[in-house]
N, C-alpha and C positions, 0 to 999 in steps of 0.2 A: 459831619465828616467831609474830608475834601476830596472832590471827585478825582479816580486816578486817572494819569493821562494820557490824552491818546497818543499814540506813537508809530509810528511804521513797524513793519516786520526786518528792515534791512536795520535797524535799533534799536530791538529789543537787546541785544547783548549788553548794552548801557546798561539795561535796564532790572539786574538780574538781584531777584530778590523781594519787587517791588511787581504790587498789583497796577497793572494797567490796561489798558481798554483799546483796542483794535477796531478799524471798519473795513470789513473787508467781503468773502466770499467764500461759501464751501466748495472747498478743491477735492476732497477725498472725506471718506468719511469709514473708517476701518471698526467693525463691532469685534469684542469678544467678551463676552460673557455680559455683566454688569459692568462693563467697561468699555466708552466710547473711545476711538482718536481719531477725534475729525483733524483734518489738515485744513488750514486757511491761509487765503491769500489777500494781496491785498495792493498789488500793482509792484511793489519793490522787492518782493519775494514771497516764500511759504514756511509756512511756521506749523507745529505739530501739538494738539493740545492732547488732553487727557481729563477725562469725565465720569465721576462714581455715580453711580446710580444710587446709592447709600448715602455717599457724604453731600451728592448736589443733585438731587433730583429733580431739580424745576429745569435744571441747566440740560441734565439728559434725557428728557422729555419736550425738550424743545430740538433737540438736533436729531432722537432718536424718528430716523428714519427719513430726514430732511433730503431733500434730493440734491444733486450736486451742481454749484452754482448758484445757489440758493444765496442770497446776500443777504449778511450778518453782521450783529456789534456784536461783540464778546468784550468780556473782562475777567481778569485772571491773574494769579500772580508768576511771573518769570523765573525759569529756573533752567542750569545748566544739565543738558542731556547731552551725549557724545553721540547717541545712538539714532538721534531726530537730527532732521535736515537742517542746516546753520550752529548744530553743539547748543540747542534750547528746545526749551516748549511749554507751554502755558497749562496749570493746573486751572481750567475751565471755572469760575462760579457765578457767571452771568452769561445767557444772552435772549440778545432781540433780533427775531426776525424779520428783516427789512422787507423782504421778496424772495416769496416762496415760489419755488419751480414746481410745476404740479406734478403730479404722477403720471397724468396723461399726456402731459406732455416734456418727456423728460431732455434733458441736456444731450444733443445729439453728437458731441466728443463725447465720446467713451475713452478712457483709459487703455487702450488699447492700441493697436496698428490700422491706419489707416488709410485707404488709395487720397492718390495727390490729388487730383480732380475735385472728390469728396468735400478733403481742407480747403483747397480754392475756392470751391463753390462759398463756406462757410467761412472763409478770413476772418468776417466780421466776429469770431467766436474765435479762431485756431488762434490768434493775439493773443489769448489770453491764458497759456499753456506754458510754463516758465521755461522753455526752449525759447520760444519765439519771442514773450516777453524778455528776455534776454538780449535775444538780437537786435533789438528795438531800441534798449538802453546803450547799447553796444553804439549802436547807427549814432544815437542823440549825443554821444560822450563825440566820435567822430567829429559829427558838426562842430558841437565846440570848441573842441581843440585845434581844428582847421580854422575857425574863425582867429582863437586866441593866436595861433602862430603866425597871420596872417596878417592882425593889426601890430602885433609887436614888430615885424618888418617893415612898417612904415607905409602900408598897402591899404587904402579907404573903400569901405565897404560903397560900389556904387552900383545898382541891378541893371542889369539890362532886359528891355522888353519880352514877351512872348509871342505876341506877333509881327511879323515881319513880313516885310513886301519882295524879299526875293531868299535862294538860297545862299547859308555860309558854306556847306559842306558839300553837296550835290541833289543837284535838283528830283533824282531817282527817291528820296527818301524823304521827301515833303508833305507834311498834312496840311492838307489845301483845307481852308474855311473860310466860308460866306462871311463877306464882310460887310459893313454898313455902304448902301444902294448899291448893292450891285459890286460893289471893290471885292478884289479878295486879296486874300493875306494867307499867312502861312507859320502854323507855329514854329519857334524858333527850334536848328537844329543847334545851337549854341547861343553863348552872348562875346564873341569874342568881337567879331566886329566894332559893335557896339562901345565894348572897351577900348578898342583901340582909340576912339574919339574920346573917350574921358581921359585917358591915359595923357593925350596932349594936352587935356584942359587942371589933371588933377596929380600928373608925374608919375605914380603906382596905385594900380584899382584891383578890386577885383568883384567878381560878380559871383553868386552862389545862388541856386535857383534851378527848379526844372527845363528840361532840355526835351525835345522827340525828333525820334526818328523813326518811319514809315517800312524801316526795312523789313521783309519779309524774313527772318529768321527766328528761328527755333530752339538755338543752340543754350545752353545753361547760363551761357556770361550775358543775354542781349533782354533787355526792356524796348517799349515802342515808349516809356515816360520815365527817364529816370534825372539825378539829379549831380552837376557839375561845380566844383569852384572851380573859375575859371582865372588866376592873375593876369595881369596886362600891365609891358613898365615902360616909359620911353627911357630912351639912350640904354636900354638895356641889349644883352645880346644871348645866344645859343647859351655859352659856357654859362652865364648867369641864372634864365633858368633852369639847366640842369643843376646847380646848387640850390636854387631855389626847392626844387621841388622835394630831391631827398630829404631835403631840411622838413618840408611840410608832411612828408609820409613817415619820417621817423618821428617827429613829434606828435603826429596821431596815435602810433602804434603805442607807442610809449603812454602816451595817455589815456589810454585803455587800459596796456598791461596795471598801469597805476592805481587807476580809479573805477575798473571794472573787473577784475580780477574775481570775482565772486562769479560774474557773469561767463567769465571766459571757463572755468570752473565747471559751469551747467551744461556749455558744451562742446565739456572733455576737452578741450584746446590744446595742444601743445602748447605749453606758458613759453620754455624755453626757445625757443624756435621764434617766436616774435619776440622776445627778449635782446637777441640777436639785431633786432634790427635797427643799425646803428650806422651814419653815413663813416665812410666814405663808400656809396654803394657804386659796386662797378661800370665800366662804361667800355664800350663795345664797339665800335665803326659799323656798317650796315656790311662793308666788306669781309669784316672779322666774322660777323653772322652767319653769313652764308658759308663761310669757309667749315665754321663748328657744324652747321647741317649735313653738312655734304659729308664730312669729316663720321658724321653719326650716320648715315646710309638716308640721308634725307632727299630728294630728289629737286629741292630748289634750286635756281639756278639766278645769275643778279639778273637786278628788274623784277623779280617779284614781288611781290607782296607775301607777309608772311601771315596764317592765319593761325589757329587755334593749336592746330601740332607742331606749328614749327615755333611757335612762342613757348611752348610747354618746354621741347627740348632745351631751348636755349634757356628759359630762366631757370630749370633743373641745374645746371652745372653751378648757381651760387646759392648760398645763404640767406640773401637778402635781394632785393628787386634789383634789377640790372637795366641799365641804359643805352639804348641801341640807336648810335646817332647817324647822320648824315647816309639818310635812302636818296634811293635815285628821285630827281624832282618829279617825274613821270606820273608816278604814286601815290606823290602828296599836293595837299590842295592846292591852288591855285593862287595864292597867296602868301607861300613860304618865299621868303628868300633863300636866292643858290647862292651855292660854297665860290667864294673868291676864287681857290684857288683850283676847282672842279665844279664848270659851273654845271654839270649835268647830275650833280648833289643839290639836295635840299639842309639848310642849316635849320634841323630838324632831327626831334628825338621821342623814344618813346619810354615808356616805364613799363616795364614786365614782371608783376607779381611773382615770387616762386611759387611752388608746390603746383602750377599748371593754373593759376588765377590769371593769365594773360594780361593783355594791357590797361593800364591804371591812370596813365599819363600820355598825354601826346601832345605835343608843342615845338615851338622853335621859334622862331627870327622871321619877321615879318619883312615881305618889299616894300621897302621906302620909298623905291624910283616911282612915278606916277606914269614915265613912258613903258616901263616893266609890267608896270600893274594892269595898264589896258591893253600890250598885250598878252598875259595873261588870261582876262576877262575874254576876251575874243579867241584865244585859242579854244578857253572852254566852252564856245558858247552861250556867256553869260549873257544878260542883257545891261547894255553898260547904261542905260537910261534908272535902272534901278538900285546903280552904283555910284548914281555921280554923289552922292556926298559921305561916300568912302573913298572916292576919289578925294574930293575936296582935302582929305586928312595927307595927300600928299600936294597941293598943290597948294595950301597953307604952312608952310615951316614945317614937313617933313621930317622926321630924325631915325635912326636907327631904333629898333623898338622891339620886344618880345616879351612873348607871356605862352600860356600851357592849359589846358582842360583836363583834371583831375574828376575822374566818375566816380561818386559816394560808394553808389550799390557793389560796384566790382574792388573797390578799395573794402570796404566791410563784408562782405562776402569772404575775400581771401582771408583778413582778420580774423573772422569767426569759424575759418572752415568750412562751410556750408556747401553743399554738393551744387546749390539752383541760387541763381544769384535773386529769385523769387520771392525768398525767405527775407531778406533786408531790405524791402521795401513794406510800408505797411498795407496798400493795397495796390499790389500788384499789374499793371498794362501788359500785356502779351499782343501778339498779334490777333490771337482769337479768344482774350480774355478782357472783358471790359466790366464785371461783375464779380462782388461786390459793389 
C-alpha cells in the first residue's frame, strides 16, 4: 500500500477525505470517556483529532496519558468539523512517539495565565503557543513583502555593517565593544550612512538588518536590538521618500491581510481596520502638529519633540499612518538637510502608526553641501577624523539624495495588535533582559 502523505496542518483542508500523516507535537490533550481529542501542532497551526479506544486502541494507548509537548507522527484520515479549530480534524489510527515529556518533568506552559517575566524567562518554549507562533509568521510575511516591494522599485539589496567606529544617531546610546588590539568600535545605531555611499555607487539601495541602541528605556515600543529596512536613493528628495514609504507600509499590510489572514484571525485582529490601509496616507507640517496638540489640551509647544502621547493623539485623528514633515532642525540629526525656504526646518519626516503604535518611519533629505556637513559635525560635537569618508561622499560628486529607516518590530507590533512590542521579536533585548 502507498504510504499517506505528510502534510502540514495549515493543508489538511486539501486534504479532506484522505489518510494522511502529520509530524508534529502534543498541544492539548482533552479525555472523555473512551474517547481521546488530543490537539496537534505542527509549526503552521493546530489541528484537533479524535481517538476510540474501541475502534483504535493501539492509537489510544499510545497518547492516553501522554504529556503535553510530547512529539508525534500521527496518521489519520481528514475530515470536515465546524466545531475543531481550522473546520477539520483527523480520525486518529496511528501514532509514534518521537519524545516523550516525562511526568517528572512536565511542560512548564500550562494552558493557562501567565506573569510576563515567567514567559520571558521561557521564550524558548512561549514560540511555540499559536499566539506567538503567529506573530512570528506574521513578522516572516512582513520581511518578505518589504523585500518584494522594495526590489520591484528598482532598490538593491546592499547590507551595511554592524560595527562601526563612530556614531550615526547619538553618541548617548552606543554599545561600545572591544575591538581587535585594543580598537574599539561600536554596534551600528543604523546603516544609513553606510548607504549613503552605495547609493553613489549603486543609484537606490537599501539595507535590512539588525540595529541597537543603548537607550535606557522601558516603554512597550523600545528594544536595545531590533531590526530596520532602511532605503537610500541619490537625486532623490523629501517628497519621494514620503511616497516611497506609504508605498512600502501599505504593501506590507496588505500582504499580510492577504497571506496571513488565518494568523491575524488567532489574534482577533481587526481585519478591517488594516484593510483600510491604502496610500494616499496623510501628511501634516510639524507646524500643523502642534497646532492639533494644543488644539486637544496637549501642552507642547514648537521645538519640541513629540514623544509617545503626543504621537498617539495625533495618529488617532486618521485611519491610516499619518506623515509629520518638516521638524525644527534642532531635533533632528545632524545630517538632515534644511528647508530652502525655512532654513530652521529639517526636510524631514516621520510615520506614525494609528491606534497609538507611534513612529514606524523616520527620514528625509540628506546635506549634500560638505561645508554644511562639517559644520554640522562640529556643532554636534562629532569627531570629524571618524567622518572623513562620509565626508569624502560630499567632496566626490555630491548630489541631492534621500532615504528612511522603517522599524520591523514597531511596524508588526502595530499590524498584530500586540500590547509589548516584545512579542514580535523572537528573542527578545530589553535593557535588563539578555536571556534566553
Amino acid at each position: 500500500m502507498t504510504k499517506p502523505a505528510i502534510v502540514n496542518i495549515e493543508h489538511v483542508g486539501q486534504h479532506a477525505g484522505e489518510e494522511v500523516t502529520l509530524q508534529g507535537w502534543l498541544y492539548n490533550l482533552r479525555e472523555s470517556g473512551k474517547l481521546l481529542f488530543p490537539i496537534f501542532r505542527d509549526g503552521t497551526g493546530i489541528l484537533q483529532g479524535v481517538v476510540s479506544q474501541k475502534e483504535q486502541p493501539t492509537a489510544f494507548e499510545a497518547l492516553h496519558g501522554l504529556g503535553q509537548e510530547s512529539s508525534v507522527i500521527v496518521t489519520g484520515k481528514i475530515r470536515p468539523e465546524p466545531r475543531a479549530p481550522g473546520g477539520f480534524e483527523m480520525g486518529v489510527t496511528h501514532v509514534e512517539v518521537v519524545g516523550r515529556v516525562k511526568e517528572s518533568e512536565p511542560y512548564p506552559i500550562q494552558l493557562k495565565e501567565h506573569g510576563v517575566d515567567f514567559l520571558l524567562d521561557r521564550r524558548h518554549l512561549w514560540v511555540r503557543t499559536p499566539r506567538q507562533a503567529s506573530i512570528l509568521r506574521i513578522r516572516a510575511e512582513a520581511i518578505r513583502a518589504g523585500r518584494e516591494f522594495m526590489d520591484a522599485q528598482g532598490y538593491t539589496l546592499a547590507d551595511a555593517p554592524i560595527f562601526t567606529p563612530a556614531a550615526c544617531e547619538g553618541t548617548t546610546t552606543l554599545f561600545e565593544v572591544q575591538y581587535v588590539d585594543d580598537q574599539k568600535a561600536y554596534l551600528t545605531q543604523s546603516g544609513q550612512l553606510y548607504s549613503e555611499a552605495l547609493a553613489a555607487a549603486l543609484g537606490k539601495v537599501y539595507c535590512f538588518g539588525p540595529t541597537f541602541r543603548a537607550e535606557k528605556s522601558k516603554t512597550r515600543r523600545h528594544l536595545t536590538e531590533f531590526w530596520m529596512l532602511e532605503p537610500e536613493a541619490s537625486y532623490a528628495h523629501l517628497e519621494d521618500m514620503m511616497a516611497l514609504g506609504e508605498g512600502l507600509v501599505s504593501h506590507i499590510v496588505q500582504s499580510v491581510v492577504r497571506n496571513r489572514r488565518r494568523e491575524l484571525e488567532t489574534l482577533k485582529r481587526d481585519i478591517p481596520k488594516l484593510e483600510a490601509v491604502l496610500p494616499p496616507f496623510p501628511r501634516i507640517t510639524y507646524d500643523d502638529a502642534v497646532a492639533i496638540l494644543q488644539q486637544r489640551g496637549n501642552p507642547a509647544k514648537w521645538g519640541d519633540d513629540f514623544g509617545g502621547d503626543e504621537e498617539t493623539i495625533l495618529s488617532s485623528q486618521f485611519d491610516r499612518p499619518v506623515m509629520v514633515h518638516r521638524y525644527p532642525a534642532a531635533i533632528k540629526a545632524f545630517y538632515m538637510e534644511p528647508d530652502p525656504l525655512r532654513s530652521e526646518l529639517a526636510l524631514g519626516f516621520d510615520m506614525l502608526a494609528p491606534e497609538g503604535y507611534g513612529e514606524i518611519i523616520g527620514g528625509g533629505e540628506r546635506i549634500s553641501s560638505y561645508d554644511l556637513l562639517v559644520k554640522r559635525l562640529r556643532e554636534n560635537n562629532l569627531p570629524e577624523e571618524a567622518f572623513q569618508w562620509y565626508l569624502d561622499l560630499r567632496r566626490y560628486g555630491s548630489v541631492p539624495h534621500a532615504g528612511f529607516g522603517m522599524g520591523l518590530e514597531r511596524t508588526v507590533a502595530w499590524i498584530c495588535g500586540t500590547e509589548h512590542i516584545r512579542e514580535v521579536v523572537p528573542f527578545p533585548r530589553m535593557i535588563y533582559r539578555v536571556y534566553p
